[in-house]
C-alpha positions as CSV (number, residue, x, y, z in Angstrom):
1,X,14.4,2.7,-8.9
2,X,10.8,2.8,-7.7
3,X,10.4,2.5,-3.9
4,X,8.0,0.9,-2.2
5,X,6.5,0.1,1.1
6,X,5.8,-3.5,2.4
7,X,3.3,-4.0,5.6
8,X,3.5,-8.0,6.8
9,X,3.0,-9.6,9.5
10,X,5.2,-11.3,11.6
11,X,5.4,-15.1,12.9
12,X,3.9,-13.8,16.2
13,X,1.4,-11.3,13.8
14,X,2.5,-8.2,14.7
15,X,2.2,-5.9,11.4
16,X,5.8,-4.1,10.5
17,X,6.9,-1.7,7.6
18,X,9.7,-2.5,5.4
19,X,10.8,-0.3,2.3
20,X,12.3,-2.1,-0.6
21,X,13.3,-0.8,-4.7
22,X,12.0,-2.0,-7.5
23,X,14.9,-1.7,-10.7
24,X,14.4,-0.3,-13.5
25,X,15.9,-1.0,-16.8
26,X,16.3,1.3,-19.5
27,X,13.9,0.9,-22.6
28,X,15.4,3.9,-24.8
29,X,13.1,6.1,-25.7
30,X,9.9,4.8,-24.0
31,X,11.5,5.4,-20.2
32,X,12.4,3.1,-17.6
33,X,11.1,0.1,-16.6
34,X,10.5,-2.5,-14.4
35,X,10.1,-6.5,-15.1
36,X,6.6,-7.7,-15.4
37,X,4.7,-9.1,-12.8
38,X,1.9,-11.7,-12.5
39,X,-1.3,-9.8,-11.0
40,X,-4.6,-11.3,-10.2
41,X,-6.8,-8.3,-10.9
42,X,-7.4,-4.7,-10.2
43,X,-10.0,-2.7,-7.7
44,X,-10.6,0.8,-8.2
45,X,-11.4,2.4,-5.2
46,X,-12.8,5.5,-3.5
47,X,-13.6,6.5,0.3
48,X,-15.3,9.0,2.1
49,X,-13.5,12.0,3.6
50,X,-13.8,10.9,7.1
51,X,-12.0,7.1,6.5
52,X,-11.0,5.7,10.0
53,X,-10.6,2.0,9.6
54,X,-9.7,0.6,12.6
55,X,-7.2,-2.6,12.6
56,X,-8.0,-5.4,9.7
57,X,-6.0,-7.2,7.5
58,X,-5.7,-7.5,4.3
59,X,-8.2,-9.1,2.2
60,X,-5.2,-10.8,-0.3
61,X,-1.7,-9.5,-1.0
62,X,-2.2,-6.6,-3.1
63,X,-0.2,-3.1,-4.4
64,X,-2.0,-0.1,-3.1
65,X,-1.4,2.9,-5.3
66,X,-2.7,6.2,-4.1
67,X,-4.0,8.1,-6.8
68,X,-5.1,11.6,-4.5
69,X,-4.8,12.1,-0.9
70,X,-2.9,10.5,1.4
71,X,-3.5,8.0,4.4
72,X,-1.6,7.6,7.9
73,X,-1.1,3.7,8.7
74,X,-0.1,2.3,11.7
75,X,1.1,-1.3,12.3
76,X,-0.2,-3.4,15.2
77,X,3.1,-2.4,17.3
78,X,2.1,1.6,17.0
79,X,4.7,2.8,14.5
80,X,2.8,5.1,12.2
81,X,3.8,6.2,8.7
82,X,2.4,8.7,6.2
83,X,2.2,8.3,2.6
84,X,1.0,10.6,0.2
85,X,-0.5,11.1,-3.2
86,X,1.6,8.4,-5.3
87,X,2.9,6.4,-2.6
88,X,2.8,2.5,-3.8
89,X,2.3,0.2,-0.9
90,X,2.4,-3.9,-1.0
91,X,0.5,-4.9,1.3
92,X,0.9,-8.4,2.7
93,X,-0.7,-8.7,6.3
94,X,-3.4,-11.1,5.5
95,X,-3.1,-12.7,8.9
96,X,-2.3,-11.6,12.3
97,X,-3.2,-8.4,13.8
98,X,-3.4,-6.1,11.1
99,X,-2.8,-2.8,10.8
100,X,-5.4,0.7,10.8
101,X,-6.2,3.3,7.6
102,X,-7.0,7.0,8.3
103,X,-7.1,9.8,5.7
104,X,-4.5,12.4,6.0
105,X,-7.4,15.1,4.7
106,X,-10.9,15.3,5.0
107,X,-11.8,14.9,1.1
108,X,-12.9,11.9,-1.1
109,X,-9.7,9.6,-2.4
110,X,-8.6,7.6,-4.9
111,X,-6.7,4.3,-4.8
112,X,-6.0,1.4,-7.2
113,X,-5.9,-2.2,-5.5
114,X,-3.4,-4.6,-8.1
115,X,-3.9,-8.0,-6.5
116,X,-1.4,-10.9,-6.9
């Protein structure tokens, strides 16, 4: 199982968190893995060591995968998480209050947007 972290927003738009497993299916020798899904594109992304984003949405319902670093979020109702290098979030607030970004460190990092 992979987990991962979902951020949505409500029917009054108040962002949440909720942590769900994708299954994984043995392949023999190649590993474990998961059934396919149907992606839109991928965004390579970097940003500057001081990253404060204060609360947004998201542009489109996209997997954030953090390739170095990690970032503290925190949903419109205050609850804070913080995920680290590897960490693969879906994020699905597109409406609503949003939710805000900060870098755990003060360095440049990496991320991979996979929108749907």
């Amino acid at each position: 199982m992979i987990t991962i972290t979902r951020i949505y927003s409500d029917e009054n738009g108040e962002s949440h968190f909720e942590d769900f497993e994708v299954p994984l299916h043995n392949n023999g020798i190649i590993g474990f893995l998961s059934d396919e899904k149907t992606v839109k594109s991928i965004v390579f992304r970097e940003v500057s060591p001081s990253y404060d984003y204060d609360f947004h949405t998201a542009p489109d319902r996209q997997y954030i995968i953090l390739l170095d670093g990690g970032v503290e979020i925190e949903t419109s109702l205050g609850e804070k998480r913080s995920f680290t290098t590897g960490s693969i979030l879906l994020v699905e607030d597109t409406t609503g209050k949003g939710h805000k970004t900060k870098n755990l460190e003060p360095k440049l990092r990496k991320s991979i947007f996979v929108k749907l």
